[in-house]
C-alpha positions as CSV (number, residue, x, y, z in Angstrom):
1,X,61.4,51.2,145.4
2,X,59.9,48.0,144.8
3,X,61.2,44.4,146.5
4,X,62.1,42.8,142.6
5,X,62.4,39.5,145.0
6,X,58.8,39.4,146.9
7,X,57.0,40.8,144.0
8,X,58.3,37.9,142.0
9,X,57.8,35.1,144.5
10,X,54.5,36.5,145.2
11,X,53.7,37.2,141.2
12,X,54.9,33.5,140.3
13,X,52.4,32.1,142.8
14,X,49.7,33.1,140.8
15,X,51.1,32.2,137.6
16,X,51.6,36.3,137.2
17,X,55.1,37.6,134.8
18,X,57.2,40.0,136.6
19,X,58.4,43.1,134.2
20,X,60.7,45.3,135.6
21,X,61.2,48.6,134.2
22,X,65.2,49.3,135.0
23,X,66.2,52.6,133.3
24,X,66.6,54.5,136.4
25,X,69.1,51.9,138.1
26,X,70.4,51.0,134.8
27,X,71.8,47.3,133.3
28,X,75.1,48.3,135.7
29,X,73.5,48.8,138.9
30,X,70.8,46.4,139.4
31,X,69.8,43.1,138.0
32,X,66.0,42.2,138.1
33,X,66.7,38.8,136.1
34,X,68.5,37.6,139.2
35,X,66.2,38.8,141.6
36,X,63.4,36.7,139.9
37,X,61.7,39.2,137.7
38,X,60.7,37.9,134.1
39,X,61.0,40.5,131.6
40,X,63.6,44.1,132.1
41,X,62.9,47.2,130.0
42,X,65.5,49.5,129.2
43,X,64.9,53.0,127.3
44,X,67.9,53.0,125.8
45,X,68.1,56.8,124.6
46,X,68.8,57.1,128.2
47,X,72.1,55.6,129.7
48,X,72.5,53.3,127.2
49,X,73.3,55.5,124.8
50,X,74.7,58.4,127.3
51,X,74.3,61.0,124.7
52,X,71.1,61.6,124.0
53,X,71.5,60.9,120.2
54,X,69.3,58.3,119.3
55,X,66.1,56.3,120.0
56,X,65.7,53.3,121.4
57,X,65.3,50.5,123.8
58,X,66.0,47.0,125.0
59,X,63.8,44.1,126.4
60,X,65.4,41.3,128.2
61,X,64.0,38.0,129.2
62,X,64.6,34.4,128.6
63,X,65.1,33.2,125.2
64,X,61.6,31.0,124.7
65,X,59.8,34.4,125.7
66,X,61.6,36.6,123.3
67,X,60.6,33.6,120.4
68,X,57.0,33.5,121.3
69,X,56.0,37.2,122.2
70,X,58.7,39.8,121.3
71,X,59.9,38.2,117.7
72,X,56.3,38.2,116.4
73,X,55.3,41.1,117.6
74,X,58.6,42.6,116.0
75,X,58.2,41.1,112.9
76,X,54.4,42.0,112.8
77,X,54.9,45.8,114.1
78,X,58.0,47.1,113.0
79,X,59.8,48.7,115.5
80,X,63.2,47.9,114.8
81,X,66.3,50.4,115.0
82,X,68.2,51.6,111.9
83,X,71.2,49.9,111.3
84,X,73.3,53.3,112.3
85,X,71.2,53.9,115.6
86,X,72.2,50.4,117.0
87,X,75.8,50.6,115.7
88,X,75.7,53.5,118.1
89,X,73.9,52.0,121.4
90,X,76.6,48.7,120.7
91,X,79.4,50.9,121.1
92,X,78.1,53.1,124.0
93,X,77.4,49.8,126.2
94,X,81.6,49.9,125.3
95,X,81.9,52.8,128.1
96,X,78.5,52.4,130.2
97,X,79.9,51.0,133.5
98,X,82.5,53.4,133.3
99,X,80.1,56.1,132.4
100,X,77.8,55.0,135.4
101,X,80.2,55.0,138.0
102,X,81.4,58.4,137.6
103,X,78.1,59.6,137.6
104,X,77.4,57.6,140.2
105,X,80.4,58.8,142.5
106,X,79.5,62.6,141.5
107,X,75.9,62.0,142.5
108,X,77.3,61.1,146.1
109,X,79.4,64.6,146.5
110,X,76.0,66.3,145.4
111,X,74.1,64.4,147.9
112,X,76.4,65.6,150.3
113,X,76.5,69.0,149.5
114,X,72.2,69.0,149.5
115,X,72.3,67.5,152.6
116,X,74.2,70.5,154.2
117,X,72.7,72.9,152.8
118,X,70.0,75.0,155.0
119,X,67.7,75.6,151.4
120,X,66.8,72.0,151.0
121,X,63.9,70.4,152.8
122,X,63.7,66.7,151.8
123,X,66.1,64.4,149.7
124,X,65.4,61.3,147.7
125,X,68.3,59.2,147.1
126,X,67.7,55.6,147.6
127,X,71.9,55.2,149.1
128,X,70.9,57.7,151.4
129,X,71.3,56.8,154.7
130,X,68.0,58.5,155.7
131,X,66.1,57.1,152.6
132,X,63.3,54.9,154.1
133,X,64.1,52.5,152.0
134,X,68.1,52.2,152.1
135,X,68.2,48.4,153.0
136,X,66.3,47.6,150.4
137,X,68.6,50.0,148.1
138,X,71.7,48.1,149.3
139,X,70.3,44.6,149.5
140,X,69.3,44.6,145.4
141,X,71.0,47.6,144.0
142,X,75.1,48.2,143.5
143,X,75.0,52.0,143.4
144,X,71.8,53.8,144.3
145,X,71.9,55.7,140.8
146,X,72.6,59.0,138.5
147,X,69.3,60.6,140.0
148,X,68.5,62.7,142.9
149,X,65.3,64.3,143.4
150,X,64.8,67.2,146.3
151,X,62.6,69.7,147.4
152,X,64.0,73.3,147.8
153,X,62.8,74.6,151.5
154,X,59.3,76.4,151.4
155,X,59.2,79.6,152.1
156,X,56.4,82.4,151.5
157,X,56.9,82.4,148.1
158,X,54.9,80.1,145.1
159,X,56.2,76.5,145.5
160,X,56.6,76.3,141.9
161,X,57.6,79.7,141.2
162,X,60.4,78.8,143.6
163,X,61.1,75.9,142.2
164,X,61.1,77.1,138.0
165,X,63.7,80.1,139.6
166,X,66.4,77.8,140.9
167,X,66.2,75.9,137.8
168,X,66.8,79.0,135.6
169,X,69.6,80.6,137.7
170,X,71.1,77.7,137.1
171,X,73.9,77.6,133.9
172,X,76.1,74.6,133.6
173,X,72.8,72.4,134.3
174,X,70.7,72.1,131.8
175,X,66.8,72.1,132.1
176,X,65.5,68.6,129.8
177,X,63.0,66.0,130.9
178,X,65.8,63.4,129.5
179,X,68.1,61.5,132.2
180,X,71.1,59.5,132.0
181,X,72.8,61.6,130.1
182,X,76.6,62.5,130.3
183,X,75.1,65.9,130.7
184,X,74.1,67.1,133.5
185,X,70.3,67.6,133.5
186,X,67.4,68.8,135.6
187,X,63.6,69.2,135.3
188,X,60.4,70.0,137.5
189,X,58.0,67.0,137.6
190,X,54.7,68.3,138.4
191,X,54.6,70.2,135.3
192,X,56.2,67.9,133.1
193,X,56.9,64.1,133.7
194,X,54.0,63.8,135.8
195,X,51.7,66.9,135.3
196,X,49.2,64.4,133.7
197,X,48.5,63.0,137.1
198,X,45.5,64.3,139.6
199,X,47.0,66.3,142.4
200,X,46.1,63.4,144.9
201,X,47.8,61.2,142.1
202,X,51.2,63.5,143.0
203,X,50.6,63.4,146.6
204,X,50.7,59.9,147.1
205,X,54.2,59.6,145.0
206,X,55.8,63.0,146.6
207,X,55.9,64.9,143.9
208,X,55.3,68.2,145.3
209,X,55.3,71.4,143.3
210,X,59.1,72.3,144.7
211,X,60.7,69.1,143.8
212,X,63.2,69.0,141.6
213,X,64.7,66.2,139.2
214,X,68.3,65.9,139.0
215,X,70.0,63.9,136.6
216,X,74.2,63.7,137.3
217,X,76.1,63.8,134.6
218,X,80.2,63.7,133.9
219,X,81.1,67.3,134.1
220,X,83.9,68.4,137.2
221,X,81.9,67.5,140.3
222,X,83.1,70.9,141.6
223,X,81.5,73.0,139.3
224,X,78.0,71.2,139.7
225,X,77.9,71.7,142.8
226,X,79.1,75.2,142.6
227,X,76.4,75.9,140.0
228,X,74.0,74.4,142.4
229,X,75.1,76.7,144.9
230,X,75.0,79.9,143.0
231,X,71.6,78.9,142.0
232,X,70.7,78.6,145.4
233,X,71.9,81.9,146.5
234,X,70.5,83.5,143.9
235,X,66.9,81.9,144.3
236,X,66.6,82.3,148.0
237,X,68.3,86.3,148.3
């Protein structure tokens, strides 16, 4: 996590902008703007739209930056959405905070089941407790999100072999590199979000070759974790 606040004192100092990208703690859960930061990215195929259906994404900032930079470069470039693709993102902001907050509440109940359970080796959860950075968590965020990332407990086998056979026992979670989604979802980020990176590049930001990448969606809490479980079971027997 990064302190939004002493970044942006210490950015402002030198006459330095501030951009924020927020997709991860979402428009809901955390609000750079007030925190000092300049300019908030969204993705908004993620839980903006919930769905996975369309395209898209959102800048924030204040209105004289929008005129001078993000208008002429729109009107220059071309990247606006179709008509129907932003008719859809305006009516899924209509059920995002209630969207979130489930997610959000069945992320905890995973978290908890992870935490007892004898196959997992390290969780990252920023309103976990043990997180190193928790009081940051609580002191800018509202939630700490729809994601949890862990490593499954090493063991003679191939890290990632280990890792790529929990994922496909799995069979109510779905394996996509998307997030945010009212689907549950779950992916391996060595060999995809990051696997562009040097292996000293994965080091240094802990992503080992049996993490996983969960992303909570709104299915019966119960039968995540139960899927989780199996999977679990299944991979370690």
């Amino acid at each position: 996590l990064v302190d939004i606040k002493e970044v942006s004192n210490l950015a402002h100092k030198c006459g330095a902008l501030v951009v924020v990208d927020n997709v991860f703690a979402t428009p809901i859960l955390q609000k750079p703007l007030k925190f000092g930061a300049d300019i908030v990215m969204y993705s908004a195929t993620k839980h903006i739209d919930g769905q996975g259906r369309v395209l898209g994404g959102a800048i924030l900032s204040s209105k004289n930056f929008c005129e001078k930079f993000i208008r002429p470069f729109i009107r220059n470039t071309g990247p606006s959405l179709s008509p129907f693709n932003a008719w859809i993102l305006l009516k899924s902001l209509d059920t995002i905070e209630l969207r979130v907050e489930k997610q959000c509440e069945n992320t905890h109940k995973i978290l908890d089941f992870l935490k007892s359970s004898k196959n997992i080796q390290k969780i990252y959860y920023p309103f976990d407790p043990n997180f190193k950075q928790y009081n940051l968590a609580k002191k800018q965020m509202i939630d700490g999100g729809t994601i949890i990332s862990f490593e499954l407990k090493n063991t003679k086998k191939d890290k990632k072999k280990l890792a790529f056979n929990f994922l496909n026992n799995l069979e109510l979670i779905d394996i996509s590199n998307n997030l945010g989604d009212t689907k549950s979802l779950i992916t391996h980020p060595d060999t995809t979000t990051h696997h562009r990176l040097s292996e000293k590049e994965k080091i240094s930001l802990r992503i080992t070759k049996n993490l996983v990448r969960l992303s909570v969606g709104l299915e019966d809490v119960n039968d995540l974790i139960d899927d989780i479980k199996s999977s679990l079971i299944k991979t370690y027997k």
